[in-house]
C-alpha positions in Angstrom: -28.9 -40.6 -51.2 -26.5 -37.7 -51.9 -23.1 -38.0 -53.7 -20.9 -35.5 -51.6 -17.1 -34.6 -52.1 -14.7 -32.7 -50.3 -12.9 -30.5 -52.6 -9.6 -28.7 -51.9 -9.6 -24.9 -52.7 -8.2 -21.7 -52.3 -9.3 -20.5 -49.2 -9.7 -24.5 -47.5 -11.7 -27.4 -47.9 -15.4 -26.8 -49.9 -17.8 -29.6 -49.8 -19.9 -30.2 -53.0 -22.7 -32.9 -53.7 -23.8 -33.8 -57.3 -27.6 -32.4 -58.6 -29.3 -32.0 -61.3 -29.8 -29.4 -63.1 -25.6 -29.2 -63.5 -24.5 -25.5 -62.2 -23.0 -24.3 -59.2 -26.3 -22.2 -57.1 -23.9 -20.5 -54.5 -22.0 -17.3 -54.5 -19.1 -15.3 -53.1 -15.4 -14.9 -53.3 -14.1 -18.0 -52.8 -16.4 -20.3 -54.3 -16.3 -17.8 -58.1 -12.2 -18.3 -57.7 -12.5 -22.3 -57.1 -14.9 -22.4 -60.1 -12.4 -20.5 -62.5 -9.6 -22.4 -61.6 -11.7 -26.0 -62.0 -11.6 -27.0 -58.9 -15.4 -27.6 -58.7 -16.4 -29.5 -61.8 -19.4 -30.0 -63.7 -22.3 -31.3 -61.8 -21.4 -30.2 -58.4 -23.1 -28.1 -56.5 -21.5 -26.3 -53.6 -23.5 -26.8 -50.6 -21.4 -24.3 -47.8 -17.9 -24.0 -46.5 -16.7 -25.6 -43.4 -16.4 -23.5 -40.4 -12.8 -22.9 -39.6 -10.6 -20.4 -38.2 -9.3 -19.8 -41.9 -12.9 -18.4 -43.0 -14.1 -16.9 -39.7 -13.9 -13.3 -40.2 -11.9 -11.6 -37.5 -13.3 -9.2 -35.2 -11.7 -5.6 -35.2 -9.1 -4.6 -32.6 -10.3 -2.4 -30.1 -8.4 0.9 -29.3 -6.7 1.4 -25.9 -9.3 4.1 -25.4 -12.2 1.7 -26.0 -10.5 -1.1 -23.5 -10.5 1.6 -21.1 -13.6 2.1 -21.0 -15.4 -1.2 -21.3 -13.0 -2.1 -18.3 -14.5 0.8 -16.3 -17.9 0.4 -17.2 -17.3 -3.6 -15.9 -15.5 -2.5 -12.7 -18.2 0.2 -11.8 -21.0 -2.4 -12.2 -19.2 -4.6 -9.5 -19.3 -1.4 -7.3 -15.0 -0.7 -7.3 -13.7 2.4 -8.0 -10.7 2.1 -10.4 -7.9 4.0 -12.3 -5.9 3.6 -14.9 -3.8 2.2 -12.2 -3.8 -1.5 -10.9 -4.8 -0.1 -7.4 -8.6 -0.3 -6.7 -10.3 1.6 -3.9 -14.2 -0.1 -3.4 -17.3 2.5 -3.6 -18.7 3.0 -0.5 -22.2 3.6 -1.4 -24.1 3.6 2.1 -23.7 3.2 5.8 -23.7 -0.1 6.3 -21.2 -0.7 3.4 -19.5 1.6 4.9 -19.3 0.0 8.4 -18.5 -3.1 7.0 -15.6 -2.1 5.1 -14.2 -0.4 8.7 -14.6 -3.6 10.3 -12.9 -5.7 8.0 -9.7 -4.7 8.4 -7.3 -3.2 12.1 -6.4 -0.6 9.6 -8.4 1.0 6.7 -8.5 4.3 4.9 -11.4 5.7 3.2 -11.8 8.9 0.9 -14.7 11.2 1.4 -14.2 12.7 -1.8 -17.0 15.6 -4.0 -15.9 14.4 -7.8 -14.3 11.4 -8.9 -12.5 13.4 -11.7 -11.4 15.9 -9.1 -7.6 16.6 -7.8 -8.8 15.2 -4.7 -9.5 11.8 -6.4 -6.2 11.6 -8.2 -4.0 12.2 -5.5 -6.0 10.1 -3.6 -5.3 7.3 -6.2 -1.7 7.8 -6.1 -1.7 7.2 -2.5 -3.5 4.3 -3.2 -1.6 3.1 -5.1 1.9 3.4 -3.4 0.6 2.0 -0.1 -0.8 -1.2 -1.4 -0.7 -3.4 2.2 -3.8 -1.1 3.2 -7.3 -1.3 2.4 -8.6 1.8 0.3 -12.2 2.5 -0.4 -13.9 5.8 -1.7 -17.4 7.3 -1.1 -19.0 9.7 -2.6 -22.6 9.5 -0.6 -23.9 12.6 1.5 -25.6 10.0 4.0 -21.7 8.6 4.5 -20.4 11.8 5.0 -22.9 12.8 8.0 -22.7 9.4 9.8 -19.0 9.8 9.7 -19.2 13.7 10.5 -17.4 15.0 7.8 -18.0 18.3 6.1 -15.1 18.7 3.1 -13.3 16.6 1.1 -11.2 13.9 4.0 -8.7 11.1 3.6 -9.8 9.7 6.9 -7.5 6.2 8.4 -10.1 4.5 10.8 -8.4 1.8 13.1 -9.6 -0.4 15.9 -6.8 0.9 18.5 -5.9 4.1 20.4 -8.0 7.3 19.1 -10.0 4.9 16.1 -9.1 7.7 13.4 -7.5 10.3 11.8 -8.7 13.0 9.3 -6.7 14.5 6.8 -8.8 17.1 5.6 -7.6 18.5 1.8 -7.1 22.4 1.8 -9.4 24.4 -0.1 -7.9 25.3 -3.6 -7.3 24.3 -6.9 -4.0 22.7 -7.0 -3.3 19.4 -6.5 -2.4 18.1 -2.9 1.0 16.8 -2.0 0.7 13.0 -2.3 4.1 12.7 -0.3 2.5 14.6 2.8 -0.1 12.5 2.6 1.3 9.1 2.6 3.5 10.5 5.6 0.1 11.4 7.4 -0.9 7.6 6.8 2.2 5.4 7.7 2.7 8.0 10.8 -1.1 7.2 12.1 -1.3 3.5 10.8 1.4 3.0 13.8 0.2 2.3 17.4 1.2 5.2 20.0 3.2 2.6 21.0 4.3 -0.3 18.6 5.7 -3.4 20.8 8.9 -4.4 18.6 9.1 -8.1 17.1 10.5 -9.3 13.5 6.8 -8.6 12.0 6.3 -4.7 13.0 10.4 -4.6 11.9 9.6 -3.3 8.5 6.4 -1.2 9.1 8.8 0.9 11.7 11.5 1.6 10.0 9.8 2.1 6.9 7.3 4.7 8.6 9.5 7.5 7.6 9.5 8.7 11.1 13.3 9.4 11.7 13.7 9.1 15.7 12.4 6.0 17.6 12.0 6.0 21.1 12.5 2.8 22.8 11.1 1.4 26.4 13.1 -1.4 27.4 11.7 -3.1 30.2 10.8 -7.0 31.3 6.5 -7.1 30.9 7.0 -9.5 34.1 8.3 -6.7 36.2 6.3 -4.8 38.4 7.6 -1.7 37.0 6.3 -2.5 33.6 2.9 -1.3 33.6 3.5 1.9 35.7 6.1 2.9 33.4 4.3 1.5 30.1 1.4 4.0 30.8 3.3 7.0 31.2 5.1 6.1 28.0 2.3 5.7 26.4 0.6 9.1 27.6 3.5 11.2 26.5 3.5 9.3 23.0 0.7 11.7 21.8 3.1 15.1 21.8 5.5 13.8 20.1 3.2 12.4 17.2 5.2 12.3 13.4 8.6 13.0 15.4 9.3 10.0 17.1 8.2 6.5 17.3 7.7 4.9 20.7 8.6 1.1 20.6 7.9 -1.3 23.5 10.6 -3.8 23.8 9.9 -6.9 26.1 13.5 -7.7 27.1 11.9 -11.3 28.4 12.0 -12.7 25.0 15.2 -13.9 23.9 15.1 -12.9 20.5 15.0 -8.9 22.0 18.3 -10.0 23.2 19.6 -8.2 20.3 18.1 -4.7 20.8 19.7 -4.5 24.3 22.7 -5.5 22.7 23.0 -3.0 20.0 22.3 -0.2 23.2 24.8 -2.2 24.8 22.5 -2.2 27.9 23.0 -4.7 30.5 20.7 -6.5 32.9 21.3 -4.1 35.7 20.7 -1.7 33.6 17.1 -1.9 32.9 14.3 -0.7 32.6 15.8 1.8 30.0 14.8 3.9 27.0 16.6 4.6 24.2 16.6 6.9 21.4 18.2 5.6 17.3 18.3 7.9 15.0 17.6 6.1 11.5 19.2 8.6 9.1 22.6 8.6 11.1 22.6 5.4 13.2 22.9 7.5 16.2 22.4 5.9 19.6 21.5 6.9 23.2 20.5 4.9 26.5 19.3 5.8 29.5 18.4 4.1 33.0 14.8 5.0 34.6 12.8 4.4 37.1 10.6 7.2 36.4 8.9 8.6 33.2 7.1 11.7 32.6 6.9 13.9 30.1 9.7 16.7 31.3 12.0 13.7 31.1 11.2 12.5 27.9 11.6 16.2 26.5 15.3 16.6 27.7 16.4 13.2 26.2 14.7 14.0 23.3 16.2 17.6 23.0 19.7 16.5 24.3 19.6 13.9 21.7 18.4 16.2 18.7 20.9 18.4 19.5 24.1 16.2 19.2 22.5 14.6 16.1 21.9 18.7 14.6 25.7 19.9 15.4 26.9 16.3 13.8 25.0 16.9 10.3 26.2 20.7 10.3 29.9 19.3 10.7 30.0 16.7 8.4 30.8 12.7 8.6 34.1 13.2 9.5 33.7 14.5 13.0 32.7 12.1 15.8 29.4 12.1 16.9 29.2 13.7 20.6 26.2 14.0 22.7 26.0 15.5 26.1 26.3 12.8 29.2 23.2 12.8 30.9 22.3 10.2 33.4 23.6 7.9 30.3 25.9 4.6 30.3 27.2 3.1 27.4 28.7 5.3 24.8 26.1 7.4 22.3 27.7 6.6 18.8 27.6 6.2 15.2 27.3 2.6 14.2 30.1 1.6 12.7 29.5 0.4 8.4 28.9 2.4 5.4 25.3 1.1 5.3 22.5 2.4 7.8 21.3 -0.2 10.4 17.8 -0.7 8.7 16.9 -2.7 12.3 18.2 -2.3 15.5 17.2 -5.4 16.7 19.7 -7.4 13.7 17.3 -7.7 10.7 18.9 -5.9 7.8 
């Protein structure tokens, strides 16, 4: 049997048996400076270090650069397109990935982009990135591009409602295209032509950056409402990026609210109404008939008082012209902006 010892050195613990011939038969660093300073005697031999954190030899840093790239290489291997961004948009690398990724989603944008180091790609990224609630994905395959007939480099939002897309095709160039006009282009088409108002679609209204909603007040019970609801919806279309149409079923008593804030009244309905976000302007108006030429004039009527009260400043009321109107168009009163007609702020 072997006579072993644990010995206490310098850089740890060393463990040493006794052997003939006397003489230590190992080498390195630590063991010579244990052996000078007698901490292994005569007749030991030292058989090998322990293997501990204090001897492991620690691996070398790696530079940001290298991290970088080791993260892309592992992303690209799992088929995701990535930036130095947290945003990810997936590679769409054939058809039926590509149909797939369309039909996972109501909403879902998809960049037909030539180069992935191309201005295309990096505004595209920014987008990405700043409208995180939708689903990005990227493709770079000619096959794509046919089924989906595209012919130059398009940020194209596919949806299951209304027309199913809508291309935004970059201009031919070299400078870089203007991230905030496309982000507009994507919040104005996410929306439906017409977006029925409840606590959930709140937030993705008034944060479309559309400054005008139009507003179709009118009981879904009624025998007026589907008459009226298709002819709202059909002149929806011309006023695309300039106003927001907005359904509001005044049977649910939580809608109670918005009919309140128009101060319109159950005689009253159906109405639409016009807010104007950036001034908290105002405007009702009893129908029984929609079409497009009436739409226009409320629309123009409203502009115009809304125009002539920016021009003039704050501190003159707010006047639009009476036209087969009730209730009084106005300012809402508070230093903030009503974020939500219907009471959410």
């Amino acid at each position: 049997m072997r006579s072993c010892s644990w010995i206490q050195g310098p850089f740890g613990k060393l463990v040493a048996e006794r052997k003939k011939p006397v003489g230590l038969q190992a080498s390195g660093s630590s063991l010579m400076l244990a052996r000078r300073r007698g901490h292994v005697p005569d007749g030991l031999e030292v058989i090998s270090p322990p293997r501990t954190l204090a001897n492991k030899e620690k691996p070398r840093e790696r530079t940001v650069t290298e991290k970088k790239s080791l993260l892309q290489q592992r992303r690209e291997s799992l088929g995701v397109c990535f930036t130095d961004k947290e945003q990810s948009a997936r590679v769409l690398n054939d058809v039926p990935s590509a149909e797939a990724f369309i039909q996972s989603a109501p909403v879902t944008v998809v960049g037909f982009l030539q180069d992935l180091k191309s201005l295309e790609a990096e505004a595209f990224s920014d987008v990405a990135q700043k409208l995180k609630r939708l689903s990005f994905a990227v493709t770079y395959n000619t096959t794509v591009w046919e089924k989906f007939n595209i012919s130059r480099s398009t940020i194209t939002l596919f949806k299951e409602f209304d027309e199913g897309r809508a291309d935004y095709a970059f201009e031919e160039g070299h400078l870089k295209p203007n991230v905030t006009k496309i982000i507009h282009f994507l919040r104005h088409n996410e929306l439906r032509l017409v977006t029925e108002y409840n606590p959930t679609y709140a937030g993705q209204i008034f944060g479309s950056g559309v400054p005008t909603q139009l507003l179709l007040l009118v009981s879904k019970t009624s025998k007026e409402y589907q008459p009226l609801f298709d002819k709202f919806k059909g002149v929806a279309p011309e006023f695309l990026g300039k106003v927001i149409f907005v359904l509001v079923n005044t049977d649910k008593k939580e809608n109670r609210r918005v009919t309140t804030f128009f101060k319109v009244k159950e005689p009253d309905l159906p109405a639409i109404c016009l807010f104007h976000v950036e001034t908290n302007a105002a405007k009702a108006m009893k129908v029984s008939e929609i079409s497009p030429g009436v739409i226009r004039r409320f629309y123009t009527d409203f502009i115009g008082g809304i125009e002539e009260f920016l021009q003039d400043g704050p501190s003159r009321d707010l006047k639009l012209q009476p036209w087969e109107t009730f209730g009084n168009p106005m300012i809402a009163p508070g230093s903030g902006k009503i974020r939500d007609f219907g009471g959410h702020r």
